[in-house]
N, C-alpha and C positions, 0 to 999 in steps of 0.2 A: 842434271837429274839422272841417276844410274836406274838401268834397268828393274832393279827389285821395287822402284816406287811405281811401276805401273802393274796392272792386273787385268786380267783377260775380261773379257764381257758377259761370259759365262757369272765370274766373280761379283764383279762390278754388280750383276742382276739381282745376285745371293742378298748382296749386302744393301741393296736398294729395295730390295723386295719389288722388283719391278719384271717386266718381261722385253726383251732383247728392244722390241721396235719402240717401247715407250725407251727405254736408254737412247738410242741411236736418235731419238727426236731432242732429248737432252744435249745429245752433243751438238746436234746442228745447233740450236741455241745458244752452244757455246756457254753451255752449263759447266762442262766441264775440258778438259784438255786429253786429245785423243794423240795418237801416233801409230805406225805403223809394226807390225812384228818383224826385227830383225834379223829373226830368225823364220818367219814366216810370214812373206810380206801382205798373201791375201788378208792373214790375218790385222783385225784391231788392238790397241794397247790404250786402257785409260787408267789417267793419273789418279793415282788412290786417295793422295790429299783430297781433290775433288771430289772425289765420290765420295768420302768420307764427309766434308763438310756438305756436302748435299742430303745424305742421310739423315743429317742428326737435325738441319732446316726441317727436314719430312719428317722428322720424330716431336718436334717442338710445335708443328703448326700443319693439323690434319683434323681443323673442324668441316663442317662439310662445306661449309661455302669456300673452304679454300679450298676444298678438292674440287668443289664445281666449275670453281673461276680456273684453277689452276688446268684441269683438264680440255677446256673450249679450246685450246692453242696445240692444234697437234696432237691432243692426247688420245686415248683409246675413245672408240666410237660411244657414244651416248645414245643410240636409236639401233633397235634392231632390224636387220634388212636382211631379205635371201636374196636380192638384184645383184649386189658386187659387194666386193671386197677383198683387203691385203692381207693376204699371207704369204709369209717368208720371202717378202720381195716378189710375189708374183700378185697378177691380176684377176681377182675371178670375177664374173658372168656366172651366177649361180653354181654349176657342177663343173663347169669348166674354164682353165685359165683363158684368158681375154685374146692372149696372140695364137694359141693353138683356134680359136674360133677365125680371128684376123687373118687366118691361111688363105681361108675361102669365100668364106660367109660375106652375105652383102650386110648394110644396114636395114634395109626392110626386115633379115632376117635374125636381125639383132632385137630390133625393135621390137617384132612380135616374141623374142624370148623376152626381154624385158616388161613387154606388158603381160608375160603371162598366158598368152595365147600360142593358139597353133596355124592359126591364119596367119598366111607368108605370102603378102604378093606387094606389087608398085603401091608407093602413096597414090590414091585416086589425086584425078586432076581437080583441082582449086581454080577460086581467080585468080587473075593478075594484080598484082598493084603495084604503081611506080614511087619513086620516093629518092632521095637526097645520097640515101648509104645504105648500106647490110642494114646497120642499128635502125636506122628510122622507120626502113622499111617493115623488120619484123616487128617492133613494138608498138607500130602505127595499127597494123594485122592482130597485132595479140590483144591489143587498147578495144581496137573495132569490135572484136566477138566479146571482151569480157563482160562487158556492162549483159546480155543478155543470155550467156548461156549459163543452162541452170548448175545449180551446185551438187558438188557429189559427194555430199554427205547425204546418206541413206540409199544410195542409189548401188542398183546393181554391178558386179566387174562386166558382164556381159552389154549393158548402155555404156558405161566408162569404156570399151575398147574402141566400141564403135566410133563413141565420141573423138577418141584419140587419134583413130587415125585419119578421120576428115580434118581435126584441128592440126596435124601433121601435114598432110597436104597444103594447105590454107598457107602453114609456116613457108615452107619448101618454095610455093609459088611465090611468096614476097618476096624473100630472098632470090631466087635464083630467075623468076620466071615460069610461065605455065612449061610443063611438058611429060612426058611418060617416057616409063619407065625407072630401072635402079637409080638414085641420084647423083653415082659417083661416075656414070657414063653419060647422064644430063649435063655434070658439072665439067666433064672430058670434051660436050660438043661445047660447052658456052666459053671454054678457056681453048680451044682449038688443039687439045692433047689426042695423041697416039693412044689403042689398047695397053700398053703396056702403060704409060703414065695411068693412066685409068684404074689401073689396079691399085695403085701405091694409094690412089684418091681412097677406094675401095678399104685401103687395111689400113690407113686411116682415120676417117670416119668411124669404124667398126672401134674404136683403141681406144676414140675418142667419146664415147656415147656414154659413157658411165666411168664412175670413179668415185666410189662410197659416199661418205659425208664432207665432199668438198662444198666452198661458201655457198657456190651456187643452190646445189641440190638439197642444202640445208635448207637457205633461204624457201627452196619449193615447199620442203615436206613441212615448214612452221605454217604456211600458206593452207596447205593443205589439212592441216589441221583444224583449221577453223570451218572447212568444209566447203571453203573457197571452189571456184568453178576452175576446170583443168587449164581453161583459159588464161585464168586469172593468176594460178599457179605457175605456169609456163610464162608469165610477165613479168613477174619475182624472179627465177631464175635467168631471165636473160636481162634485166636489171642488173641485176648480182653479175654475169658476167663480162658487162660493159667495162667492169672496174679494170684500171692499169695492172693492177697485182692480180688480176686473176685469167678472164680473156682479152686483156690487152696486151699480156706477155711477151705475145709471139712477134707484136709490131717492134716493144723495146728488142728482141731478139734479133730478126732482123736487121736493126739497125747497128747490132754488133757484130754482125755477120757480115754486113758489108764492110764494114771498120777493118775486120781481121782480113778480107779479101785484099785490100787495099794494105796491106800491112799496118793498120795504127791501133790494133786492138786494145795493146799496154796502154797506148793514149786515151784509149775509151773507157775504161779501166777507172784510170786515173780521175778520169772526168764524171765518173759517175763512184765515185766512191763512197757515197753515203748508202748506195742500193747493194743489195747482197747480191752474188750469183744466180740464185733460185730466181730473182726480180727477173732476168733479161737472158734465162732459161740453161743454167747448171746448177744443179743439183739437186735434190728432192729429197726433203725430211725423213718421207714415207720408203725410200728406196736407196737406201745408203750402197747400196752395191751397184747402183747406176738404176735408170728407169726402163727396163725392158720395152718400152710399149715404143721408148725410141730408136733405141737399138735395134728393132725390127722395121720400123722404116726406112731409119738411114740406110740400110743396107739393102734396099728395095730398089733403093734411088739408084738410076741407073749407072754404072761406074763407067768412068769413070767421072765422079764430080766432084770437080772442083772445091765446091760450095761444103761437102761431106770432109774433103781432106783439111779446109781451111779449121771447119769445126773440130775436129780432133786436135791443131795446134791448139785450137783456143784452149779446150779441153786440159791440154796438158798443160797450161801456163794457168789454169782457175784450179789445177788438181780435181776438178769439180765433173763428174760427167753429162751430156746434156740430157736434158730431158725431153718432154714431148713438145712442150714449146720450142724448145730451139729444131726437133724434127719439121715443127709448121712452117716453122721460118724458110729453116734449107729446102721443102717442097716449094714454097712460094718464089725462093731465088731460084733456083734449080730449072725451071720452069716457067721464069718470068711472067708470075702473075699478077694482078693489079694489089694493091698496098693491103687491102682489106680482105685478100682471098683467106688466111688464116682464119679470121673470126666468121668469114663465112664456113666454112669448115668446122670450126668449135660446134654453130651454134647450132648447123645443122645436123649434127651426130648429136649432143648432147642434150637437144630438147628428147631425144628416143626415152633417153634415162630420167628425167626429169616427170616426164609422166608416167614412168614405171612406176617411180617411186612417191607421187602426186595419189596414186591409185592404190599403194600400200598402204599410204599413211592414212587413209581414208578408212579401207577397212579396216585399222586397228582401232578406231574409234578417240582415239587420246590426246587431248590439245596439246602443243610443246607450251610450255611457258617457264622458262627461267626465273631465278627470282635475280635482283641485282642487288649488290652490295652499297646499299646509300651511304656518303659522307658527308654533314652539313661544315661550311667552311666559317 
């Protein structure tokens, strides 16, 4: 193929009538065939036959349930949110990107910007509860309060915070155990980490608490919709991210990380070749130019490690960069923490965001409901 059959993405958008990050979700799909600029390598190059034949599919077939069904996978957001969201490969936290916050900021104080408040202090202290794993424990915790706490449909943001951050608590202590204070220095005495490990917990969590309409958070705000109690909604999303492809990533990661440490990564590779990259943490749809939110960890981790240099080979044998999952991974090697420290980490930054946006969907009053596409056989 000579150079004049590809076109810039600028083009490529022209002719799609599309906007850059719906293209770059196109190609991860492997819609169509990309390449690098030969003459400028940051630069992208896509094949025009493909975009051509992709065009004239969008030209032939743009009733609305193909654009509803078409758009659920990746495509532009369907729900309006001021909590987070992607532009131009970065992360925002309402007026500010997610790792400029990450610098400092704890999760409590993420938290209270996510729900909209100006109260910034520790999750008050919860009970105890004992239980089997991270999972069992938080949804044993979230199972116990839903049946009774009221619904917040019709209800005030000023009850909804309140409510949030004793149900915050409640979560914190099933997972981790009672104790006070930030939870990335709770989570430092329970894993017996140094101030400095302590931080990386800290800009973690923070990276980790929100990230627009991923499954999870979907899953909260259709919850939430029905006027479901925060409890309830918060059981939905940590349901939601029990699943393999979504917080169970960071364990498949992991276990490529060790593969690569040990030299047999090709072999892992190999062996899993039905799973894409993105499955066991390289690459990301939303972040074609790498995922920032890992980028700023990795390089948190103390150097020299190991575990960071191994990642980069892997990196450059998947062409693929890692994302935030594979950052949970290398803090949990890094660090030699117990199998399940990653998902305890997920869940406890991202229930923050999950009731942010549990608490939005409420006051806009609007149930989600899709319609679906029936076919009798």
């Amino acid at each position: 193929m000579s150079l004049d059959e590809w076109i810039t993405a600028t083009q490529a958008c022209i002719r799609l009538g599309v906007r850059k990050q719906t293209l770059y979700a196109y190609a991860s799909r492997k819609l169509m065939r990309v390449r690098a600029d030969p003459e400028e390598g940051r630069r992208s190059l896509y094949y025009r036959l493909d975009v051509e034949q992709l065009a004239e599919t969008h030209s032939r077939s743009r009733k609305r349930s193909d654009v509803a069904s078409g758009s659920i996978k990746w495509g532009d957001p369907v729900l309006p949110t001021a909590i987070s969201g992607i532009k131009n490969g970065t992360l925002w936290f309402g007026d500010a990107p997610a790792t400029t916050l990450a610098k400092t900021a704890t999760l409590e104080e993420i938290a209270a910007r996510h729900l909209g408040t100006t109260l910034v202090g520790d999750f008050p202290l919860g009970k105890s509860q004992a239980g089997d794993s991270v999972l069992a424990r938080g949804l044993a915790r979230l199972s116990a309060i839903a049946p009774n706490a009221p619904p917040i449909a019709s209800r005030g943001r000023e009850a909804l915070v309140r409510d949030a951050g004793q149900l915050l608590a409640e979560f914190a202590d099933a997972l981790i155990g009672p104790g006070m204070g930030p939870l990335h220095n709770r989570l430092a005495t329970l894993w017996d980490l140094n101030a400095q490990d302590a931080d990386v917990l800290r800009c973690a969590l923070v990276l980790l608490s929100d990230h627009e309409l991923n499954p999870s958070t979907f899953a909260v705000r259709v919850c939430a919709s029905t006027g479901a109690s925060l409890a309830a909604c918060a059981l939905a999303g940590l349901a939601t991210l029990s699943g393999p492809k979504h917080g169970g990533v960071a364990g498949k990661t992991r276990e490529a990380l060790q593969q690569g440490h040990d030299g047999r990564f090709a072999e892992f590779v190999a062996q899993h070749a039905s799973m894409t990259p993105y499955e066991y943490g390289f690459g990301h749809p939303l972040y074609p130019q790498g995922d920032p939110r890992a980028a700023m960890i990795l390089s948190r981790l103390a150097p020299p490690s190991d575990k960071v240099q191994t990642l980069k080979a892997m990196s450059a044998l998947l062409g693929h960069a890692p994302n935030i999952d594979a950052a949970l991974a290398s803090i949990t090697l890094a660090y030699d923490l117990p199998d399940d420290a990653a998902f305890t980490l997920f869940a406890l930054a991202r229930i923050t965001g999950w009731i942010g946006h549990a608490i939005e969907q409420a006051q806009n009053g609007q149930i989600i409901r899709p319609r679906a596409r029936f076919s009798q056989n």
